[in-house]
PDB file of N, CA, C, O and CB in Angstrom:
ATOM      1  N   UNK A   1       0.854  -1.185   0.000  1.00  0.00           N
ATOM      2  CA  UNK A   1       0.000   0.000   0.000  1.00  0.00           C
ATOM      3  C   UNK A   1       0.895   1.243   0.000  1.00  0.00           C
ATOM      4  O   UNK A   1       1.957   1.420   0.597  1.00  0.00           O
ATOM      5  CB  UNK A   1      -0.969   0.001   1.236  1.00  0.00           C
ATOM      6  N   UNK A   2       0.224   2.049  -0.800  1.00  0.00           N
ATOM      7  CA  UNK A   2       0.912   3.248  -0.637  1.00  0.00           C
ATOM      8  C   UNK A   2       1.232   4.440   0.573  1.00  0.00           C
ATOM      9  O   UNK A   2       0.122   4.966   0.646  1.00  0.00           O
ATOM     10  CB  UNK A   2       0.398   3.739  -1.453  1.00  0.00           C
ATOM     11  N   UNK A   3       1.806   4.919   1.222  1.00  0.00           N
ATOM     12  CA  UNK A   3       1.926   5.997   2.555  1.00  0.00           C
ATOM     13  C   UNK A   3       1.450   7.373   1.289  1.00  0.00           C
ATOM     14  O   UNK A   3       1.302   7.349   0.067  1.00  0.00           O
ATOM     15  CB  UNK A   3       4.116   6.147   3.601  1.00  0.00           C
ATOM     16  N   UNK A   4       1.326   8.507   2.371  1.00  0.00           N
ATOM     17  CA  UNK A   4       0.805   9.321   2.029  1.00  0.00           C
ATOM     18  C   UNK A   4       1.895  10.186   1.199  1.00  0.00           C
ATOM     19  O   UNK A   4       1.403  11.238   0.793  1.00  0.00           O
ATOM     20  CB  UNK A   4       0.141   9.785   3.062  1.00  0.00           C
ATOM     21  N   UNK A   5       3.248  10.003   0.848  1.00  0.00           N
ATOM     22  CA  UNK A   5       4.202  11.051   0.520  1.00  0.00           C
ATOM     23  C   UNK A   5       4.496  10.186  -1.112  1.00  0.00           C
ATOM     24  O   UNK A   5       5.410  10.664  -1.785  1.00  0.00           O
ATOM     25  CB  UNK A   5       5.747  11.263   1.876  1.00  0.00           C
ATOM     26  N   UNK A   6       3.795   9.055  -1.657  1.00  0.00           N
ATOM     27  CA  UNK A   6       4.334   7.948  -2.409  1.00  0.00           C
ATOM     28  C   UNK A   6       2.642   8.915  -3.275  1.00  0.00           C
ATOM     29  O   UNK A   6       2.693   9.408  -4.402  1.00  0.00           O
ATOM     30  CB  UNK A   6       4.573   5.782  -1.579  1.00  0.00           C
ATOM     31  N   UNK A   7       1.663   8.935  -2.587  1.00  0.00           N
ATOM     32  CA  UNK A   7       0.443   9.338  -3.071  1.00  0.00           C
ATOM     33  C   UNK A   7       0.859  10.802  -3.912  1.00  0.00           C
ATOM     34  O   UNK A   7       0.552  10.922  -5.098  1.00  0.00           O
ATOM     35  CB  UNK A   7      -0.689   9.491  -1.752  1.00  0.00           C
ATOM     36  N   UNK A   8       1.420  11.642  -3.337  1.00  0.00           N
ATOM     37  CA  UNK A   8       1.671  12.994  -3.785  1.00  0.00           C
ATOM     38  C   UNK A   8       2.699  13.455  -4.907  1.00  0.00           C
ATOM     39  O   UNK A   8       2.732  14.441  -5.643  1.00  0.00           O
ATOM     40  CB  UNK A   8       2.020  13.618  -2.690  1.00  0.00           C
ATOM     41  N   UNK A   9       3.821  11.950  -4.683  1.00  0.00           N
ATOM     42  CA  UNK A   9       4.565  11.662  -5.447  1.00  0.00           C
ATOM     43  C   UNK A   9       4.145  11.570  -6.931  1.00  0.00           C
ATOM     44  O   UNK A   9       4.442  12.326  -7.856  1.00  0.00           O
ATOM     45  CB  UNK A   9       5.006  10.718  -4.967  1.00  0.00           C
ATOM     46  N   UNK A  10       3.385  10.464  -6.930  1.00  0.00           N
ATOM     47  CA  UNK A  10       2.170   9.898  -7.861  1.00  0.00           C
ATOM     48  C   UNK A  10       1.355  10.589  -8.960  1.00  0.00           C
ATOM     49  O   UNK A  10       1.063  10.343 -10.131  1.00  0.00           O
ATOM     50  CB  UNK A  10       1.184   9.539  -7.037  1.00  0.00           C
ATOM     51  N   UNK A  11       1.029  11.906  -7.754  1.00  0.00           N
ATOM     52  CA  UNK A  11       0.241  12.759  -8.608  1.00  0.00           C
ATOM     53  C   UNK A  11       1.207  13.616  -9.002  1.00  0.00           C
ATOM     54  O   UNK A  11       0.889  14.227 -10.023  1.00  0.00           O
ATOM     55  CB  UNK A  11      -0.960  13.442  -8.007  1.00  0.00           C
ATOM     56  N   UNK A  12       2.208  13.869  -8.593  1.00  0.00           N
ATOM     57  CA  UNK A  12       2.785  14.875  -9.363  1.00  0.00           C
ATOM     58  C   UNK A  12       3.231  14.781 -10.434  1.00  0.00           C
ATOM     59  O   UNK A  12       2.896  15.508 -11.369  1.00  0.00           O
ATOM     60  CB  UNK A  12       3.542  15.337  -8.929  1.00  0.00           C
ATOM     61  N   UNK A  13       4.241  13.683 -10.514  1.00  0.00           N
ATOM     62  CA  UNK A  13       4.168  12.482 -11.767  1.00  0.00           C
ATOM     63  C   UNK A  13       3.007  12.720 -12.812  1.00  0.00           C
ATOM     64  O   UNK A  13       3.160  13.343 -13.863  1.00  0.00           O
ATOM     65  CB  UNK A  13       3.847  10.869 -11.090  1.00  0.00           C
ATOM     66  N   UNK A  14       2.118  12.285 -12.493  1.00  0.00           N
ATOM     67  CA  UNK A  14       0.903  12.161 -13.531  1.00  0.00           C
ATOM     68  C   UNK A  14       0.500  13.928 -13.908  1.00  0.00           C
ATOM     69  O   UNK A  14      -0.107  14.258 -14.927  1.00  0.00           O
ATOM     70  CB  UNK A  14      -0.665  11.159 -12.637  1.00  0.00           C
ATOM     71  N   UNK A  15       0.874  14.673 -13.098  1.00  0.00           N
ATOM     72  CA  UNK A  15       0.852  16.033 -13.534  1.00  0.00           C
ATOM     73  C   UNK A  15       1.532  16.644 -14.440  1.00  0.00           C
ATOM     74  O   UNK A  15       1.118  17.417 -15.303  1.00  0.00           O
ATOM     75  CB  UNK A  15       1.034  16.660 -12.744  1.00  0.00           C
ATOM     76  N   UNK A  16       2.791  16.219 -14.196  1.00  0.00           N
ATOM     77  CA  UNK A  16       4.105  16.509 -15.148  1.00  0.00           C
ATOM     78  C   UNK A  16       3.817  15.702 -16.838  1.00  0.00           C
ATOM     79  O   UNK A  16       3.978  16.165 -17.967  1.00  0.00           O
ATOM     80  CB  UNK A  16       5.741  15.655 -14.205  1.00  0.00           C
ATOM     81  N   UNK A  17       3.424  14.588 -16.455  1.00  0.00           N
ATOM     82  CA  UNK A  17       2.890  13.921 -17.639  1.00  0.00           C
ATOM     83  C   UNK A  17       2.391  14.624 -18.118  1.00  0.00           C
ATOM     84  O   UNK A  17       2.971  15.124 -19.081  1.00  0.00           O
ATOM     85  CB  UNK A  17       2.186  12.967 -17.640  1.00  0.00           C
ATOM     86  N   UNK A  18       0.704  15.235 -17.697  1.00  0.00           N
ATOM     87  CA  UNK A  18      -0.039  15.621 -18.729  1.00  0.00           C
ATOM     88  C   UNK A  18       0.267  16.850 -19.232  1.00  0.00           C
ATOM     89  O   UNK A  18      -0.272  17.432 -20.173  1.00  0.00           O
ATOM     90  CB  UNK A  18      -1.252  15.577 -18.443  1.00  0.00           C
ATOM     91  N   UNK A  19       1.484  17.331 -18.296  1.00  0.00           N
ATOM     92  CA  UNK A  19       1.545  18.984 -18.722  1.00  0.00           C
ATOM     93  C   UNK A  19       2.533  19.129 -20.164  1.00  0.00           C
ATOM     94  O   UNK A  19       2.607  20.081 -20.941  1.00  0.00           O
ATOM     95  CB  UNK A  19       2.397  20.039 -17.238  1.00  0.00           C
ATOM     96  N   UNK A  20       3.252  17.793 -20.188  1.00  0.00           N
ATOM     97  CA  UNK A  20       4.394  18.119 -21.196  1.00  0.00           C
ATOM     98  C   UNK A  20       3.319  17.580 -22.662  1.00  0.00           C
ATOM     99  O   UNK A  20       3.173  18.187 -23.723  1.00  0.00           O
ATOM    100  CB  UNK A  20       6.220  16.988 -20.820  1.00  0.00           C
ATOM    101  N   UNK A  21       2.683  16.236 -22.230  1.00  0.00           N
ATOM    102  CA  UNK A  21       1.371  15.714 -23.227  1.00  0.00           C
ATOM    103  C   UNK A  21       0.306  17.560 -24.389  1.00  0.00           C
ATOM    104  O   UNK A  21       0.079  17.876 -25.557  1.00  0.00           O
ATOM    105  CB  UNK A  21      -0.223  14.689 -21.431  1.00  0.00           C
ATOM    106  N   UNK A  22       0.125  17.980 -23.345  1.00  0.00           N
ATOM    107  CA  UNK A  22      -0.720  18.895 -23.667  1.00  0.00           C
ATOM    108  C   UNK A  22       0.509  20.189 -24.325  1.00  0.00           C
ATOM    109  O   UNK A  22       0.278  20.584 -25.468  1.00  0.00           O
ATOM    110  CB  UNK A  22      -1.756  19.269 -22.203  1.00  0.00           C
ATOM    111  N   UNK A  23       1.568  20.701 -23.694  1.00  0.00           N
ATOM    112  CA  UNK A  23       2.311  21.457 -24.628  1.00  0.00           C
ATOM    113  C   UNK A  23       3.158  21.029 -25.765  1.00  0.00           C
ATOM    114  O   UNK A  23       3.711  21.803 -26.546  1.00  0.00           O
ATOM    115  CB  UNK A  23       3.010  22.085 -23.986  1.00  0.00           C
ATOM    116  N   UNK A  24       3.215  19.760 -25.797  1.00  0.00           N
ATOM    117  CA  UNK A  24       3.520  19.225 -27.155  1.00  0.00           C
ATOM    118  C   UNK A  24       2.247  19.120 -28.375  1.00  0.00           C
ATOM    119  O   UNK A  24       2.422  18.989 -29.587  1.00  0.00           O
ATOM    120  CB  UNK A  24       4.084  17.754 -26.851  1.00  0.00           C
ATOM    121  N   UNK A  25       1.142  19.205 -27.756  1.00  0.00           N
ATOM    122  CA  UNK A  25      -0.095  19.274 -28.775  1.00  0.00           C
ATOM    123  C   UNK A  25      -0.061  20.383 -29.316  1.00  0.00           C
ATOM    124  O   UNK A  25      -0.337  20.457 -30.513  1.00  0.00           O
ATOM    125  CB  UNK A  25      -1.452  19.125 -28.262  1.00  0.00           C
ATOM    126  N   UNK A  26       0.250  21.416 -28.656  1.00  0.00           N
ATOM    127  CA  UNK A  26       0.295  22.973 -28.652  1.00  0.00           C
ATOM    128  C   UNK A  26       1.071  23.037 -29.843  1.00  0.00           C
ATOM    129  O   UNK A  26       0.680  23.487 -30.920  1.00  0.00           O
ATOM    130  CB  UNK A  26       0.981  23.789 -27.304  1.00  0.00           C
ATOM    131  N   UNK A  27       2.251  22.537 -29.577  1.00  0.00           N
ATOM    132  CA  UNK A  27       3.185  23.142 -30.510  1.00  0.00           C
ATOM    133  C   UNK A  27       3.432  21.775 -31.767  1.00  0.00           C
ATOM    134  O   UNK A  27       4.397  22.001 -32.496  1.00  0.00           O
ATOM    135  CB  UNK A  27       4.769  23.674 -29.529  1.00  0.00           C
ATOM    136  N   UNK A  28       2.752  20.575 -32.037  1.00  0.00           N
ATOM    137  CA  UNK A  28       2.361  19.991 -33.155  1.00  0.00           C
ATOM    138  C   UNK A  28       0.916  21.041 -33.964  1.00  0.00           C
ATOM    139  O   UNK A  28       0.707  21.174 -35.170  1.00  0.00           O
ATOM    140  CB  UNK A  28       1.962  18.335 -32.621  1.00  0.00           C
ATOM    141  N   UNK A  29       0.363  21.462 -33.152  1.00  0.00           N
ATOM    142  CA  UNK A  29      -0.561  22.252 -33.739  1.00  0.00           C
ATOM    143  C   UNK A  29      -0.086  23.187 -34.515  1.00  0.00           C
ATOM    144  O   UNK A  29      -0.279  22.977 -35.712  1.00  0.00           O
ATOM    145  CB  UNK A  29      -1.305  22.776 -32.930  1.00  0.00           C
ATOM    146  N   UNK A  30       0.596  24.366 -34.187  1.00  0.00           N
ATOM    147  CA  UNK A  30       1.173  25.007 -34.621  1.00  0.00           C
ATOM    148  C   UNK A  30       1.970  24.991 -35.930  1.00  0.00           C
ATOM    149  O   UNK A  30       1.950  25.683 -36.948  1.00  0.00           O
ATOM    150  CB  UNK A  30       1.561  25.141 -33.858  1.00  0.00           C
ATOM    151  N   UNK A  31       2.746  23.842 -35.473  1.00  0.00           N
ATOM    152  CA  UNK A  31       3.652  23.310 -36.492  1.00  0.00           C
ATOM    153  C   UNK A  31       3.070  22.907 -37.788  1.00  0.00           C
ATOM    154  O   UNK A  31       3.585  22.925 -38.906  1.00  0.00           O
ATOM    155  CB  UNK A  31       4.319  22.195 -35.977  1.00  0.00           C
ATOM    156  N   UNK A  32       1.739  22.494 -37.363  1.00  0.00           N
ATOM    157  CA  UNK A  32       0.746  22.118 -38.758  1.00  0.00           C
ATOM    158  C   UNK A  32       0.247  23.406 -39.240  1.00  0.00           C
ATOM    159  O   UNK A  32       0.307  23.610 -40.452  1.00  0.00           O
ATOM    160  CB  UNK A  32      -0.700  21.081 -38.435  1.00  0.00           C
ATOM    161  N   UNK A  33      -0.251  24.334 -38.445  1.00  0.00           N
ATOM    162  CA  UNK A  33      -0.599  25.366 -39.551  1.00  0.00           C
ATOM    163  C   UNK A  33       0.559  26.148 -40.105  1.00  0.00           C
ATOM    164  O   UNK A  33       0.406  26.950 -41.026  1.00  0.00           O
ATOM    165  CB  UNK A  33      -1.594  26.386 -39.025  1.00  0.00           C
ATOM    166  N   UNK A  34       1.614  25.931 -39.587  1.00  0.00           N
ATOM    167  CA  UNK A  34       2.803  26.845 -40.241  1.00  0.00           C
ATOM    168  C   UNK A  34       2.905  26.080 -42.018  1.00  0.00           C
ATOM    169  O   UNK A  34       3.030  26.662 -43.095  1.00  0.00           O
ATOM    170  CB  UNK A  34       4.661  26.586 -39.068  1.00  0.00           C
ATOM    171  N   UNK A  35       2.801  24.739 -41.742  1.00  0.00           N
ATOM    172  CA  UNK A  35       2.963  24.030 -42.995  1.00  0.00           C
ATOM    173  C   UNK A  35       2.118  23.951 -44.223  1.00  0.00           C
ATOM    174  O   UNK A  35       2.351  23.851 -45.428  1.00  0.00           O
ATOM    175  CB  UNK A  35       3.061  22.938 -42.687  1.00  0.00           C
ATOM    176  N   UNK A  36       0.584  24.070 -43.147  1.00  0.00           N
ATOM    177  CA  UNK A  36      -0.570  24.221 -44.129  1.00  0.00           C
ATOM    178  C   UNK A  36      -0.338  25.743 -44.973  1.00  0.00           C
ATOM    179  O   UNK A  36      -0.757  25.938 -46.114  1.00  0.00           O
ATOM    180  CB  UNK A  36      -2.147  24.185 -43.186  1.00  0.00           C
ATOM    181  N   UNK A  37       0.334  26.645 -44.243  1.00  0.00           N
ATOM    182  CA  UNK A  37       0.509  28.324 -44.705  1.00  0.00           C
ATOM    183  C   UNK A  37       1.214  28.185 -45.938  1.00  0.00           C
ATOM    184  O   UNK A  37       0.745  28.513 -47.028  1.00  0.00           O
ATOM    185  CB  UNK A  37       1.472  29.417 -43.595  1.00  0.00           C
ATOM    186  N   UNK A  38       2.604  27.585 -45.713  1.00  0.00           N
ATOM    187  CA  UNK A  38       3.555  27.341 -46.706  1.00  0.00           C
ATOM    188  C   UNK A  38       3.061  26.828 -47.684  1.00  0.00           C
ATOM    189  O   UNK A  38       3.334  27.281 -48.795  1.00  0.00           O
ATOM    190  CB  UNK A  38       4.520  26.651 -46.386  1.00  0.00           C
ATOM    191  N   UNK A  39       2.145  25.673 -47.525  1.00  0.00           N
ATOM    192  CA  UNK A  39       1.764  25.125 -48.821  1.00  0.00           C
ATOM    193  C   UNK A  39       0.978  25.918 -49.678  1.00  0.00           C
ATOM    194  O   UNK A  39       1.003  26.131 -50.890  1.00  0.00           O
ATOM    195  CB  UNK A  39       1.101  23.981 -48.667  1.00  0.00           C
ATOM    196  N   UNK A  40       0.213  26.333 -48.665  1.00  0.00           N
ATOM    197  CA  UNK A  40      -1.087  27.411 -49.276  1.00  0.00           C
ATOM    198  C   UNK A  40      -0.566  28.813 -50.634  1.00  0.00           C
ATOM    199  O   UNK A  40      -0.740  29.110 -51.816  1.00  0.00           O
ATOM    200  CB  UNK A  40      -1.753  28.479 -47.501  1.00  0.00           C
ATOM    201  N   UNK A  41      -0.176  29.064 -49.946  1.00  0.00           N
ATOM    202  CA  UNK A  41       1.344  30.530 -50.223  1.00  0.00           C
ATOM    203  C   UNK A  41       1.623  29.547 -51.684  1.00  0.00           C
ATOM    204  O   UNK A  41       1.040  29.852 -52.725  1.00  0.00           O
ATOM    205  CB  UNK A  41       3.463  30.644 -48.482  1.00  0.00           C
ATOM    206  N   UNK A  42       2.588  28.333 -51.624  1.00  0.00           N
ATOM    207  CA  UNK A  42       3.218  27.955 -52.482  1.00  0.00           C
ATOM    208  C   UNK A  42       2.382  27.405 -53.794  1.00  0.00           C
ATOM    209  O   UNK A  42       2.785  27.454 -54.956  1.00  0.00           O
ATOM    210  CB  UNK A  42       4.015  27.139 -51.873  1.00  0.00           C
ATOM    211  N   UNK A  43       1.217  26.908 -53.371  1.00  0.00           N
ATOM    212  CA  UNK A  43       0.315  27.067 -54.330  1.00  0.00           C
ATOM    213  C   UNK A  43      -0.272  28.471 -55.442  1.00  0.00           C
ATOM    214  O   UNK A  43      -0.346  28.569 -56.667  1.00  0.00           O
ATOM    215  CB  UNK A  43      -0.560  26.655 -53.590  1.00  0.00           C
ATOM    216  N   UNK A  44      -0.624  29.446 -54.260  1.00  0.00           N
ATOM    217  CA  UNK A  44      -1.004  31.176 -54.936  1.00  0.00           C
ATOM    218  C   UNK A  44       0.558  31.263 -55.800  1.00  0.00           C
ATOM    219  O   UNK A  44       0.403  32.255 -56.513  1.00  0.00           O
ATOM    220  CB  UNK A  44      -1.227  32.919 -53.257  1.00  0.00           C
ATOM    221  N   UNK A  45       1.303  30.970 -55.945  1.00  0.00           N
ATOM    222  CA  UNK A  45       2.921  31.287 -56.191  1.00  0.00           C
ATOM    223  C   UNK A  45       2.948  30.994 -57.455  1.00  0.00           C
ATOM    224  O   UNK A  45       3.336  31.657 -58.417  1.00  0.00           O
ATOM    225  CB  UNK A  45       4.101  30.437 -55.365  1.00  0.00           C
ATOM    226  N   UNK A  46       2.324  29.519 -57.351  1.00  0.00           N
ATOM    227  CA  UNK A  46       2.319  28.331 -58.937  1.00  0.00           C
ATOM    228  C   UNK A  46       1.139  29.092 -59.543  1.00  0.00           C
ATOM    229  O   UNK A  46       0.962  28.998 -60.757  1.00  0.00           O
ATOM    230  CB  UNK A  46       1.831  26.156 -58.691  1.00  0.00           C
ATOM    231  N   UNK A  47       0.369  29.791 -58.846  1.00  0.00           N
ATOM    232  CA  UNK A  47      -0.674  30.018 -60.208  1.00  0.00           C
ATOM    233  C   UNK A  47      -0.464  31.242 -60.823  1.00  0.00           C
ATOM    234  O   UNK A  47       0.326  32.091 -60.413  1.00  0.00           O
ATOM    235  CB  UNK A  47      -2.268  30.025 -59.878  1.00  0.00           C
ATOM    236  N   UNK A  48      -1.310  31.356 -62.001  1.00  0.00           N
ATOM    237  CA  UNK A  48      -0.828  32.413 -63.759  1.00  0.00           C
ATOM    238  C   UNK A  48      -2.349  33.131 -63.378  1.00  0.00           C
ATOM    239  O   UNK A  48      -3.333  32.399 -63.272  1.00  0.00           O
ATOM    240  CB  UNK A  48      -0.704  31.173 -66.102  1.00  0.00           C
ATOM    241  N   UNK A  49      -2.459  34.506 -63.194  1.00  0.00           N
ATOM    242  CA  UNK A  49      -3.607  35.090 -64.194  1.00  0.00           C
ATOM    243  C   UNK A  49      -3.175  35.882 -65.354  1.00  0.00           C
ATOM    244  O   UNK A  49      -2.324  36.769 -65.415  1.00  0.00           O
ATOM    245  CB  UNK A  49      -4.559  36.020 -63.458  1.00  0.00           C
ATOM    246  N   UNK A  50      -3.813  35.463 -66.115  1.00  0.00           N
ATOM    247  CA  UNK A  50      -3.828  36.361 -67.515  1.00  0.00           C
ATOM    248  C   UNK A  50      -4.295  37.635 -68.224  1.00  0.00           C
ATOM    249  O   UNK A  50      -3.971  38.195 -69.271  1.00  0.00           O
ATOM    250  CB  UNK A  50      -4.253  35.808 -68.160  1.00  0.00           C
ATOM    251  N   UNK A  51      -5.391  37.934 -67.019  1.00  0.00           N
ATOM    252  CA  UNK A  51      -5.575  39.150 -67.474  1.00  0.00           C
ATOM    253  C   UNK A  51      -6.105  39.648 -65.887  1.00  0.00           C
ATOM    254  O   UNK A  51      -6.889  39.005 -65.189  1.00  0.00           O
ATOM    255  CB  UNK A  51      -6.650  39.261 -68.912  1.00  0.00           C
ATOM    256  N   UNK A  52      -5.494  40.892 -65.540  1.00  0.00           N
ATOM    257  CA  UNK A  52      -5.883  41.942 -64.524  1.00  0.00           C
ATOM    258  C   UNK A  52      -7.383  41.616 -64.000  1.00  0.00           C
ATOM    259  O   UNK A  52      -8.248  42.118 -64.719  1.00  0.00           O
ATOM    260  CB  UNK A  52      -5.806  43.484 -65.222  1.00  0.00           C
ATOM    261  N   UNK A  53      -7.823  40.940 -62.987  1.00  0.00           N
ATOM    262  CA  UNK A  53      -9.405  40.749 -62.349  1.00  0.00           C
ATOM    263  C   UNK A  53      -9.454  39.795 -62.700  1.00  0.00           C
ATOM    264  O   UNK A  53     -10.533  39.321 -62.344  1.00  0.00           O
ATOM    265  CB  UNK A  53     -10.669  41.497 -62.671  1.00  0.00           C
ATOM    266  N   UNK A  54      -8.540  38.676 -63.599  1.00  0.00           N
ATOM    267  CA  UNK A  54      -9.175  37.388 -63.689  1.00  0.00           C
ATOM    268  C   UNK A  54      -9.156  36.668 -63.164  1.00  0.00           C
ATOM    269  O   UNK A  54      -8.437  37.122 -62.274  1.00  0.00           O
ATOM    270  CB  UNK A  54      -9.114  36.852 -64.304  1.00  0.00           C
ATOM    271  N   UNK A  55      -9.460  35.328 -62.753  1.00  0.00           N
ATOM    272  CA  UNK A  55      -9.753  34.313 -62.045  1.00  0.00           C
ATOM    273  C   UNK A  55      -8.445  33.555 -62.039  1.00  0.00           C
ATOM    274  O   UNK A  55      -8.072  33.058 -60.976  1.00  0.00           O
ATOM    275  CB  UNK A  55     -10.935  33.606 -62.548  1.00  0.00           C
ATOM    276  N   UNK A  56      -7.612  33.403 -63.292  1.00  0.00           N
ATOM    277  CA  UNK A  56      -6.769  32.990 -63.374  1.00  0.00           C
ATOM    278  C   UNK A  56      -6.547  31.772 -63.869  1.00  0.00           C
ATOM    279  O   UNK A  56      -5.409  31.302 -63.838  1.00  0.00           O
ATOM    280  CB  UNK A  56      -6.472  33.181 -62.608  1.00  0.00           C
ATOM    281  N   UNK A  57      -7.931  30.865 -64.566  1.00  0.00           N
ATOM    282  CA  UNK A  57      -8.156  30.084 -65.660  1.00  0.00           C
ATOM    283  C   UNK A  57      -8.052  30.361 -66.839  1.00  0.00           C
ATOM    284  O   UNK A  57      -8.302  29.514 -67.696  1.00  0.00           O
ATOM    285  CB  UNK A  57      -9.053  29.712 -65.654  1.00  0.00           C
TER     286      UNK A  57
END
């Protein structure tokens, strides 16, 4: 059985866990829209309009 200083231990543990869990989501998040941007961008880059107001078909 656990004493009471093994209990606090425990949770702190499981605290530290979820705290590094949750700022790594943070910053995979991030990391995805930085990429989705780039692509986005690099797409507008590849495309031609041909005439001033056009659509660009």
């Amino acid at each position: 059985m656990f004493c009471e200083g093994d209990k606090m231990n425990q949770k702190g543990k499981n605290l530290a866990i979820w705290g590094v869990a949750l700022q790594l989501g943070t910053v995979v998040g991030l990391l995805g829209t930085i990429i989705g941007m780039v692509r986005a961008f690099g797409r507008l880059a590849q495309t031609e309009i041909t005439e001033p107001g056009g659509t660009g078909e």
